[in-house]
PARODO-419590 format. One record per atom (N, C-alpha, C, O, CB): residue in three letters; x, y, z. Coordinates in steps of 0.2 Angstrom, whole numbers, plus 2048, in hexadecimal, padded with zeros to 3 digits. Each point is the difference from the previous one (the first is absolute). Glycine has a CB too. Example, Ala and Ser with C-alpha at 12.3 -4.5 7.8 and 13.67 -1.06 7.14 Angstrom:
Ala8427E4827 Ala7FC806800 Ala804806800 Ala8057FF803 Ala7F27FB803 Ser80780B7F6 Ser804806801 Ser7FC805803 Ser803806801 Ser8037F77F5 
END
This chain:
Unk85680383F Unk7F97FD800 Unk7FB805804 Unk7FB8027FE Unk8097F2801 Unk800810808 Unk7FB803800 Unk7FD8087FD Unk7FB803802 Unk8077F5807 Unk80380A7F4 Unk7FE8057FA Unk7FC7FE7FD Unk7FA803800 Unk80E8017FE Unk7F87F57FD Unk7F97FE7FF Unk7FC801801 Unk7FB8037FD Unk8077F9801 Unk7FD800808 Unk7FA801804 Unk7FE807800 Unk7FC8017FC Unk8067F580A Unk8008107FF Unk7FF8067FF Unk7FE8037FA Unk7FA802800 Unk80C7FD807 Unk7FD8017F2 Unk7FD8017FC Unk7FA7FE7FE Unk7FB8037FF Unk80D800800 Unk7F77F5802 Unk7F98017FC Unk7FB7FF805 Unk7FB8007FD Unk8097FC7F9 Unk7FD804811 Unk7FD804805 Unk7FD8077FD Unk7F9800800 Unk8107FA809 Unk7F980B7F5 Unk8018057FF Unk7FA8027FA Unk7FC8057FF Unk8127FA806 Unk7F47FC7F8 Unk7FB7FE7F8 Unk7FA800803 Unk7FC805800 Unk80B7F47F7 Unk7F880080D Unk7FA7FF800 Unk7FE804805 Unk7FA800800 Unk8077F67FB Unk80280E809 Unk7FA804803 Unk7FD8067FE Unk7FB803801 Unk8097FA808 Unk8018047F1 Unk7FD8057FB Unk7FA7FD7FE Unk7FB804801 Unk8107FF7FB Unk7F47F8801 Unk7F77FC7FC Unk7FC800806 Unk7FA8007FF Unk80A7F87F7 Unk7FE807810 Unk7FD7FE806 Unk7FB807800 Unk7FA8007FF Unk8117F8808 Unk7F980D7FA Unk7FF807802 Unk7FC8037FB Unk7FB803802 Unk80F7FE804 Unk7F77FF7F3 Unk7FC8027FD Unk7F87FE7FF Unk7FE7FC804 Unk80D8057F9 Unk7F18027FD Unk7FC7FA7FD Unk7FE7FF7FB Unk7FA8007FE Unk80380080A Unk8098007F5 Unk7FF7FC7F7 Unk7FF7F8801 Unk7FD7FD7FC Unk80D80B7FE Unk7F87F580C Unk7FD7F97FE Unk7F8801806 Unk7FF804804 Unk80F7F27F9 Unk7EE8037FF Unk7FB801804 Unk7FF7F7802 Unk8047FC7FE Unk7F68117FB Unk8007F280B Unk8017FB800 Unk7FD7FA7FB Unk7FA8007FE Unk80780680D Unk8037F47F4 Unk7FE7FC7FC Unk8028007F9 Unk7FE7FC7FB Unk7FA80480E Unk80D8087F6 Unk8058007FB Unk8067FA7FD Unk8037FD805 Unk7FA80D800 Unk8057F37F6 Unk8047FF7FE Unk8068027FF Unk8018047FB Unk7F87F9804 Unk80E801806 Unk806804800 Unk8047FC800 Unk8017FB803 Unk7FC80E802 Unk8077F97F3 Unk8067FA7FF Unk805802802 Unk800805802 Unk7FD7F67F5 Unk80A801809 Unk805802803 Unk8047FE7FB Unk7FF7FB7FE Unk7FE80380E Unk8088067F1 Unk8047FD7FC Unk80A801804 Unk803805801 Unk7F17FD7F4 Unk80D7F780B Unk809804804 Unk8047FA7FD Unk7FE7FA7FF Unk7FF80E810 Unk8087FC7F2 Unk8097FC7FE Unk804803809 Unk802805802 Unk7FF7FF7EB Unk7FE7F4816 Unk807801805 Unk8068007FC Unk805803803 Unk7F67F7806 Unk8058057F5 Unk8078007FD Unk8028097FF Unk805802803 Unk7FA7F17F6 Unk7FD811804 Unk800807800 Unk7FE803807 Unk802805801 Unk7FB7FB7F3 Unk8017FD80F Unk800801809 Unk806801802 Unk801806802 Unk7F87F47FF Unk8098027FF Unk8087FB802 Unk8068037FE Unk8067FF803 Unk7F57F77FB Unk80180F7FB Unk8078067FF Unk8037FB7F8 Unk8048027FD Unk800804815 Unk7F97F47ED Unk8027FB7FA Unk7FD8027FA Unk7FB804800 Unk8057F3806 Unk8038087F5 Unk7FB7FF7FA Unk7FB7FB7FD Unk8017FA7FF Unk80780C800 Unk7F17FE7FF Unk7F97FA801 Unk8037F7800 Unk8067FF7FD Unk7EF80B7FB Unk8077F280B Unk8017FA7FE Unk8067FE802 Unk8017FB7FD Unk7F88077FA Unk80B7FF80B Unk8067FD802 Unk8037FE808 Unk8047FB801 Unk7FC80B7F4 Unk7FD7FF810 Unk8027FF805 Unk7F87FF804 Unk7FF805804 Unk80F8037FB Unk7EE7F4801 Unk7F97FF802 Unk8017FF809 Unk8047FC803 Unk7F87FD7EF Unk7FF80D811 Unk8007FC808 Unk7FC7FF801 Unk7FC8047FF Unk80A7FF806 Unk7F87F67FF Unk7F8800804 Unk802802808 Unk7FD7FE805 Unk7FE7F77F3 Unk80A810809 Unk801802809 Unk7FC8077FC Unk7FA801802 Unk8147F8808 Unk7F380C7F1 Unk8018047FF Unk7F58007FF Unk7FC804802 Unk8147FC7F9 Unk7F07F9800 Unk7FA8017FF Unk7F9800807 Unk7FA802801 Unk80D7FA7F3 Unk7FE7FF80F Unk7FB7FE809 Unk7FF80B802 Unk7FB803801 Unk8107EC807 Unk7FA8137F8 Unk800807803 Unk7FC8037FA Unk7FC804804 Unk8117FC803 Unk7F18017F1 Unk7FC8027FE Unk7F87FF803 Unk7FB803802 Unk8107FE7F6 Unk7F57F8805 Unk7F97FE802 Unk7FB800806 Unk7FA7FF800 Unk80B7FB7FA Unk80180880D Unk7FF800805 Unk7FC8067FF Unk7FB801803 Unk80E7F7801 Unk7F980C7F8 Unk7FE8097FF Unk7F97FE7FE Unk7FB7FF803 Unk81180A7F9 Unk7F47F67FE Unk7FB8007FC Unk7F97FB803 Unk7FB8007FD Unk80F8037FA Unk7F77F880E Unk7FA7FD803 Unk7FC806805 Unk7FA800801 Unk80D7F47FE Unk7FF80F803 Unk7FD806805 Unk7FC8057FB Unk7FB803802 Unk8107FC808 Unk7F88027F0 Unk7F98067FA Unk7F97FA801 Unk7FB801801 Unk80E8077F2 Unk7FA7F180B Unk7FA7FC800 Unk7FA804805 Unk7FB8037FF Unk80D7F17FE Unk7FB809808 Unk7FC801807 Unk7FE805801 Unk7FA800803 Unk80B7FA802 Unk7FF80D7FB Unk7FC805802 Unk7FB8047FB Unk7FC803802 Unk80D7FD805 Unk7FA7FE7F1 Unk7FB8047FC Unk7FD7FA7FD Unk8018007FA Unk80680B804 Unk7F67F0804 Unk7FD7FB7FB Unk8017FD7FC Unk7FE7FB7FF Unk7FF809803 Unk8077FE7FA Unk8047FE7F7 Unk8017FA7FF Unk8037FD804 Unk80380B7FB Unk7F77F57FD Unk8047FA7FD Unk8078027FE Unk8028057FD Unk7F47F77FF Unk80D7FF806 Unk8097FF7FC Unk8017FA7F9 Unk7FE7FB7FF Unk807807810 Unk7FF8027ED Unk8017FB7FA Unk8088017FF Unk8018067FF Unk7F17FB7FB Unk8127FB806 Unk8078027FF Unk8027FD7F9 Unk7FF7FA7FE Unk80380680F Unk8028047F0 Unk8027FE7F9 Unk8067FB801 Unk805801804 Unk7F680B7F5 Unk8047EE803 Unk8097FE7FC Unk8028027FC Unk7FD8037FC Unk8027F4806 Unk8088067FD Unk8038057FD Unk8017FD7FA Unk7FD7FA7FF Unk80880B80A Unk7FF7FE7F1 Unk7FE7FD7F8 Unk8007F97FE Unk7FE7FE7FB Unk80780C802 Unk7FE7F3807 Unk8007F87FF Unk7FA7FD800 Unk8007FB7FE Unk80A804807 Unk7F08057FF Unk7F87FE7FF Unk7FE8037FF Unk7FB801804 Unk8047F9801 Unk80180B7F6 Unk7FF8077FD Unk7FA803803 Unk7FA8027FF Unk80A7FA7F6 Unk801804811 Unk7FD805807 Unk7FA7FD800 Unk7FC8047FF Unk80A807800 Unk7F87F0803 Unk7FB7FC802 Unk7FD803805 Unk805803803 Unk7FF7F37F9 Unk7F880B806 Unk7FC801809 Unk7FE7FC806 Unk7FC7FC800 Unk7FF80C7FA Unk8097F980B Unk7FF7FB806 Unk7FA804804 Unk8008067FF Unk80E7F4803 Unk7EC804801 Unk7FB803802 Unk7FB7F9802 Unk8017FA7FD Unk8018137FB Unk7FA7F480F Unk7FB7FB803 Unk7FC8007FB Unk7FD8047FD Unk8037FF80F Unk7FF7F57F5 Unk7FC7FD7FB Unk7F9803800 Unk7FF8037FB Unk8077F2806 Unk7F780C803 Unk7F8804802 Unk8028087FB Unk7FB8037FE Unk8017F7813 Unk8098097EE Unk802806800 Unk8018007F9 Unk7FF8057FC Unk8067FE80F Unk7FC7F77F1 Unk8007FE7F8 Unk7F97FF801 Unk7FC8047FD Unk80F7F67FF Unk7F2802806 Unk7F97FF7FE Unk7FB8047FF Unk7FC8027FC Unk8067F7807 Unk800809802 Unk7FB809801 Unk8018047F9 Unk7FB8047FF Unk8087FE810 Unk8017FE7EE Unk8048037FC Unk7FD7FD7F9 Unk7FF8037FA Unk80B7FF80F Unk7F67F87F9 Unk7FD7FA7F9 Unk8088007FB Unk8018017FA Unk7EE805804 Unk8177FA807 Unk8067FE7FC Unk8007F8800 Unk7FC7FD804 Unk80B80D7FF Unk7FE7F27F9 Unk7FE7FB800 Unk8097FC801 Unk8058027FD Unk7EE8007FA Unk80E7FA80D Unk8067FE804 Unk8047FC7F9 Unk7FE7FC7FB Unk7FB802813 Unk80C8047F4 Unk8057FD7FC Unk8057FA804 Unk801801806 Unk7FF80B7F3 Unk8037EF802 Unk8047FA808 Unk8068047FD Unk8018027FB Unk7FA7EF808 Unk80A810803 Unk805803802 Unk7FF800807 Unk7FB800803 Unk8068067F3 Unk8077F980C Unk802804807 Unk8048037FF Unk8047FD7FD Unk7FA7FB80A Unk80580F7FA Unk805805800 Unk8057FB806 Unk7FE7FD805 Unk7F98107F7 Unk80E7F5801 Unk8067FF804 Unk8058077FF Unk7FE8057FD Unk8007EC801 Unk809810804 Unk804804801 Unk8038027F9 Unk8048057FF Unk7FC7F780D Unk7FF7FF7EF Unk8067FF7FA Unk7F98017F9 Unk8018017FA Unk80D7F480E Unk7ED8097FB Unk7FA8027FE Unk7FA803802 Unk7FC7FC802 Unk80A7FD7FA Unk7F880C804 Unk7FB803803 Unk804806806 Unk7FD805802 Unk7FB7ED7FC Unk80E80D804 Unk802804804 Unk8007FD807 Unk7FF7FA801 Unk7FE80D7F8 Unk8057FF80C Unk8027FF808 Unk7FA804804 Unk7FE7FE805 Unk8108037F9 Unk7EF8037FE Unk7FB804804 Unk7F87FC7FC Unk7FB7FD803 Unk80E8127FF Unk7F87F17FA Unk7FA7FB7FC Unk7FF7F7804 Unk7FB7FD801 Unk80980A7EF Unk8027F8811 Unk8017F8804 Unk8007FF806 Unk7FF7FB802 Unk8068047F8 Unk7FB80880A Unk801802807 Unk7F87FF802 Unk7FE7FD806 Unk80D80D7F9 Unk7F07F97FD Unk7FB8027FE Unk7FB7F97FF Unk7FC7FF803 Unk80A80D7F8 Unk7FD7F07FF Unk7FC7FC801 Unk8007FC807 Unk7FB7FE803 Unk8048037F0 Unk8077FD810 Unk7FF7FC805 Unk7FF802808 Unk8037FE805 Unk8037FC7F3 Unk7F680B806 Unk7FC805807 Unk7FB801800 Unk7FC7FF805 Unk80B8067FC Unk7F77FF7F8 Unk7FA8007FF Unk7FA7FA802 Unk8037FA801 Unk80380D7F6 Unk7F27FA80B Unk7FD7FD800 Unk7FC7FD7FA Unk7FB8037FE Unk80880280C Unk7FE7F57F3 Unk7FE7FD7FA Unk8028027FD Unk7FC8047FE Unk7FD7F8803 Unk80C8047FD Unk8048047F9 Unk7FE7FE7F9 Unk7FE7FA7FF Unk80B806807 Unk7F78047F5 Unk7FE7FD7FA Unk8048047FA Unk802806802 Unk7F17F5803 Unk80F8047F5 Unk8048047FD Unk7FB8007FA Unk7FD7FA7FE Unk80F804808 Unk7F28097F6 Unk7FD8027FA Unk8048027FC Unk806802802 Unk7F1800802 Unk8087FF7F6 Unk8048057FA Unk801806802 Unk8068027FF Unk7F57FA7FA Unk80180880A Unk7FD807800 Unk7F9804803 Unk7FA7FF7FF Unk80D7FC7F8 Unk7FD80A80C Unk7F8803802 Unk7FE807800 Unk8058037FE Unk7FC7F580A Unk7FC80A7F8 Unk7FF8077FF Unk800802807 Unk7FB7FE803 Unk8008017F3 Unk80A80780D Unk800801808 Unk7FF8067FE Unk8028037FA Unk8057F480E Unk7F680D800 Unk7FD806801 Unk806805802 Unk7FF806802 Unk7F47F4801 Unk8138037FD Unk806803805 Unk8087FB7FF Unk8007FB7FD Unk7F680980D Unk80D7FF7F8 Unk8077FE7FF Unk804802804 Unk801806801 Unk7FE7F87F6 Unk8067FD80B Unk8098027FF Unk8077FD7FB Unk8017FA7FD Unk7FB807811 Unk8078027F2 Unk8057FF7FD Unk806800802 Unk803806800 Unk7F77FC7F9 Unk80A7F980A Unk806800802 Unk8047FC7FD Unk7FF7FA7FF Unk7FD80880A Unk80C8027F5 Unk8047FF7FC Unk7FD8007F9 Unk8027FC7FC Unk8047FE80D Unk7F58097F5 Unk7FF8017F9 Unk7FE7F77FC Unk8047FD7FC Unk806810804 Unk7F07F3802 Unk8007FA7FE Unk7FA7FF7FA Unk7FF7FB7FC Unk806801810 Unk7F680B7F4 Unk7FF8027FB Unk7F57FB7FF Unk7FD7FC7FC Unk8168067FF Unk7EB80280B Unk7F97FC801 Unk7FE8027FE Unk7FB7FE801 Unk8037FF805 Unk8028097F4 Unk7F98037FC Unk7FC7FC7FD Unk7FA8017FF Unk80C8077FF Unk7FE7F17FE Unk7FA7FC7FE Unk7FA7FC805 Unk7FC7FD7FF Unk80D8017F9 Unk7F980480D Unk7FA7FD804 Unk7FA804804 Unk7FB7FE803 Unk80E7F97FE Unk7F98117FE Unk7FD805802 Unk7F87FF7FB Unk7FF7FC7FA Unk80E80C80B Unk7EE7FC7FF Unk7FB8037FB Unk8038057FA Unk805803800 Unk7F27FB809 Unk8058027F3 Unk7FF8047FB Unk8068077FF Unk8058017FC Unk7ED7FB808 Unk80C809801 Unk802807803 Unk8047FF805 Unk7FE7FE806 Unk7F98087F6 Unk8107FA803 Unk8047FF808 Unk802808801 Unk8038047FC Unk8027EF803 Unk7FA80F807 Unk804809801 Unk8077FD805 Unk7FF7FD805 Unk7F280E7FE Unk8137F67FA Unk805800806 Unk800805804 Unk7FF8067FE Unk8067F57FC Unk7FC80280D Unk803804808 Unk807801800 Unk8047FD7FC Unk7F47FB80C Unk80980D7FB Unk806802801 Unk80080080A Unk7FE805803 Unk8028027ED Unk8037F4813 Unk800800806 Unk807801803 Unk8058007FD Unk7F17F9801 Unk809809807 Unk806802805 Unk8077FD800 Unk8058037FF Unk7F37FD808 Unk8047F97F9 Unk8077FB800 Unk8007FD7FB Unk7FC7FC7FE Unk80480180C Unk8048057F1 Unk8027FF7F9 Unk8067F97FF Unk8027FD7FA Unk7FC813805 Unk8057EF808 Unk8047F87FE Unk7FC7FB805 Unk7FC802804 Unk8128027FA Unk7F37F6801 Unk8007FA804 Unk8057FC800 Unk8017FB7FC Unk7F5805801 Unk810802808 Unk8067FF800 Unk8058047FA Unk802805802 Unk7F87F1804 Unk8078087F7 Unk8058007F9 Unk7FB8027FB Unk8018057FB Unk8077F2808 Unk7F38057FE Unk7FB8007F9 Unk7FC8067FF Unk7FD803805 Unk8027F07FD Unk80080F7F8 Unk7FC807800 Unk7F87FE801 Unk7FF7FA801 Unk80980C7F5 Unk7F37FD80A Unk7FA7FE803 Unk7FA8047FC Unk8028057FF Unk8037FA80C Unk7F57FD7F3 Unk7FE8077F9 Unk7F87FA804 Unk8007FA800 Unk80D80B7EF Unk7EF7FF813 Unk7F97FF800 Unk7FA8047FB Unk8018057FC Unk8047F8810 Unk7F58007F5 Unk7FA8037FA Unk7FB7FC803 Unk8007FA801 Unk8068087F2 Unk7F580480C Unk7F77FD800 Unk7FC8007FB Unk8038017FB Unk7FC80280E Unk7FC7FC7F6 Unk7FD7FF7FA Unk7FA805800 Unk7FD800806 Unk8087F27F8 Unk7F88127FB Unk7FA802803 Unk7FD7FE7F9 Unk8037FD7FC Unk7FE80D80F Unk7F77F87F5 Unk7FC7FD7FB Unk8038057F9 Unk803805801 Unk7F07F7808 Unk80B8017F2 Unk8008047F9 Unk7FB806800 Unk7FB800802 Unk8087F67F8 Unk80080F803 Unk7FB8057FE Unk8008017FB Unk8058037FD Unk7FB80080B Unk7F87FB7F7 Unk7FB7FE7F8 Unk7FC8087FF Unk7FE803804 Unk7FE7EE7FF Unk8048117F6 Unk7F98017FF Unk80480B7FD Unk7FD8047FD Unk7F97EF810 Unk80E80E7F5 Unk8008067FD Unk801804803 Unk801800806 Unk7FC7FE7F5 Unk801808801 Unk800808803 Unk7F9800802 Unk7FF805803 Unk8098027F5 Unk7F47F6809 Unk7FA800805 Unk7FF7FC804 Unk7FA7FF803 Unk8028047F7 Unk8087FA807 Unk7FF7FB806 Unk801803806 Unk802806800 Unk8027F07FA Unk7FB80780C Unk800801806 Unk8027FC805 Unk7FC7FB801 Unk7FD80C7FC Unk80C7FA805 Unk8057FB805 Unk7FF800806 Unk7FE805803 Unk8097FC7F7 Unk7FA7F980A Unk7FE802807 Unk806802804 Unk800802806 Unk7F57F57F9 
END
């Protein structure tokens, strides 16, 4: 456990330090404890594993502003846990569901019963990501995702693959970008 923690210690002071996120961004989380844990997805689920991730990821909250939106896993075709104010703002529209561990996941369930007013949507379009254990968030990014190639490449066992999003670029050989 506390390699975990160290690594993704390590992650997040990477985003901390940088500044690809800005404030008031959307940043989803997508993870398998079980690929944490050194398991294969979906099978060995921890909520001690997930207490030690979320614990990281409230601290990007705090220091870089961000909204947090954490994905479930295919049993609620990676539905998004995220603050009800943080759907609306968004104009997503709430779906009934509660994520649990056998549905929704350990880090998605960890998540809803921490978070403040939780609400679960389909889907969002976020400005940023992580990916632990390959759980595969590209559907919920914007448009253009650039993958990061960061320091700390595991989260325990689990490989680690982040991306931000930037705008489209329209318009041609005459255009001008900023």
């Amino acid at each position: 456990m506390k390699q975990i923690e160290t690594d993704i210690e390590k992650t997040i002071d990477e985003w901390v330090s940088g500044s690809l996120l800005k404030e008031g961004d959307l940043f989803v989380i997508g993870c398998s404890t079980s690929e944490v844990a050194g398991a294969h997805i979906g099978t060995k689920g921890s909520e001690d594993i997930a207490a030690i991730l979320y614990k990281a990821f409230d601290r990007l909250k705090k220091e870089k502003g961000v909204h947090l939106a954490f994905q479930c896993c295919e049993h609620l075709n990676r539905a998004i846990v995220l603050e009800r104010k943080v759907a609306k703002e968004n104009g997503q529209d709430e779906v009934s569901v509660v994520p649990h561990r056998s549905a929704g996941g350990s880090m998605a369930t960890y998540a809803y019963s921490h978070m403040e007013d939780p609400v679960v949507v389909e889907h969002i379009k976020a400005d940023a990501g992580i990916d632990i254990g390959e759980t595969l968030i590209g559907m919920q990014l914007k448009h253009v995702a650039v993958p990061l190639r960061h320091k700390q490449r595991y989260v325990g066992h689990a490989r680690m693959n982040a991306a931000v999003t930037r705008p489209k670029l329209i318009g041609g050989m005459r255009a001008k970008y900023l």
